[in-house]
C-alpha positions in Angstrom: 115.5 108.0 100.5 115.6 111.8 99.8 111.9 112.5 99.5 111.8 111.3 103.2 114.1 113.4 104.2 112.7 116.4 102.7 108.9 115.4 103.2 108.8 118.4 105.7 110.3 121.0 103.9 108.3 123.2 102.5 108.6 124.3 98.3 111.2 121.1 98.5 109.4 118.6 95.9 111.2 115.6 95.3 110.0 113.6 91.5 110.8 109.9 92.1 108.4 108.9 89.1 110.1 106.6 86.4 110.3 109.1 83.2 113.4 109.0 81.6 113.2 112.6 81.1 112.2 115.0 83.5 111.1 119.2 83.8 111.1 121.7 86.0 110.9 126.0 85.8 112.3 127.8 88.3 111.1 131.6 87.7 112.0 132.0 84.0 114.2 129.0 84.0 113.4 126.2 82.0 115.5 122.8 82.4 115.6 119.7 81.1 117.0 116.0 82.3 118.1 113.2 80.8 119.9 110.7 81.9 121.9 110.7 78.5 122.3 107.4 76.5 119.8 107.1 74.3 118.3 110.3 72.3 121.6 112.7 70.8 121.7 116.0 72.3 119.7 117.8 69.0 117.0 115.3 69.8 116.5 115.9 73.2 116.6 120.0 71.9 113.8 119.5 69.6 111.3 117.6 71.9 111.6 120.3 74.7 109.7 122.9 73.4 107.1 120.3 72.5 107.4 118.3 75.6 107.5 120.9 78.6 104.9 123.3 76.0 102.9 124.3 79.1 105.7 126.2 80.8 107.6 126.9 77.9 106.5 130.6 76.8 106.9 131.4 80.7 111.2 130.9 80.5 113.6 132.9 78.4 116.5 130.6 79.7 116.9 127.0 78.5 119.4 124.4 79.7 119.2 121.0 79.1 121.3 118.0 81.7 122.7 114.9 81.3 125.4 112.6 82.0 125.8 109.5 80.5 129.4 109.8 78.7 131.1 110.8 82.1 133.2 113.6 80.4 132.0 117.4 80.3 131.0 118.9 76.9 128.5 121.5 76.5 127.5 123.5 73.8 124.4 125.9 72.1 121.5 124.0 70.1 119.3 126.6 69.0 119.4 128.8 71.8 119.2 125.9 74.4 122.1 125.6 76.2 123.3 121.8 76.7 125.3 120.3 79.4 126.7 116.9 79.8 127.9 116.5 83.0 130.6 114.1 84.8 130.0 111.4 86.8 130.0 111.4 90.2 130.2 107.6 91.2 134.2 106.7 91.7 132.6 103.1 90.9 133.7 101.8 87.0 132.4 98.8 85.0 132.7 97.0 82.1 130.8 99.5 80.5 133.5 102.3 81.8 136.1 100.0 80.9 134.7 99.4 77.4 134.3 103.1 76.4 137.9 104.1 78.2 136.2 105.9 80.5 138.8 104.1 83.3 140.7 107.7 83.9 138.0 109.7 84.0 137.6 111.7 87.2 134.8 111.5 89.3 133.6 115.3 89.8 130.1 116.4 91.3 128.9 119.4 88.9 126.3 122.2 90.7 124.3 125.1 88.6 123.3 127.8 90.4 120.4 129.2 88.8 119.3 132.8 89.3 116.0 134.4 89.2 115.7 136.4 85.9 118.9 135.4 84.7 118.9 131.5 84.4 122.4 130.0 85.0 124.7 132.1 86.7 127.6 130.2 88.5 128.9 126.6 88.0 130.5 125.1 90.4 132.9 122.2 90.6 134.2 119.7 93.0 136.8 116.7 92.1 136.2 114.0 94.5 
């Protein structure tokens, strides 16, 4: 399990509760998870605010993750910036196999997120 791995580490904190959607800030960061299948991308945009109100007025950068689809798309919802990421399981289902997602490469997505300036680098790696 990860959080045993990193139960050392110090400013490492590892969230293993249940909630299908989960926060964090880093510096003036302010991101968003979700695994994706349920709420549309507009939906998940207009609980944020709402949802993570505490730390909200602390970011000026806004991202919002998830992955569901296993194709990239991103795009802006009202100056949120959403990502839908790949999958990175080479595993496929009935599900996959269903939606035509058979082809679909499995490719591990990474932000780097910098202080003051939110999302600065993606990086990409097909496996």
């Amino acid at each position: 399990m990860v959080s045993a791995y990193y139960k050392n580490q110090a400013g490492v904190t590892i969230d293993t509760s249940f909630n299908f959607t989960k926060y964090f800030r880093y510096d003036n960061t302010a991101v968003m998870l979700n695994h994706g299948d349920v709420q549309k991308p507009e939906k998940l945009a207009q609980n944020f605010p709402i949802e993570f109100k505490q730390e909200w007025g602390l970011c000026d950068h806004y991202f919002i993750m998830t992955g569901d689809r296993h194709t990239e798309h991103s795009k802006s919802i009202g100056g949120i910036k959403f990502y839908q990421i790949p999958a990175l399981s080479k595993a496929k289902s009935m599900w996959d196999l269903k939606q035509g997602y058979t082809t679909t490469p499995a490719e591990m997505t990474s932000f780097l997120i910098t202080e003051g300036k939110g999302i600065t680098d993606i990086y990409k790696e097909v496996l």
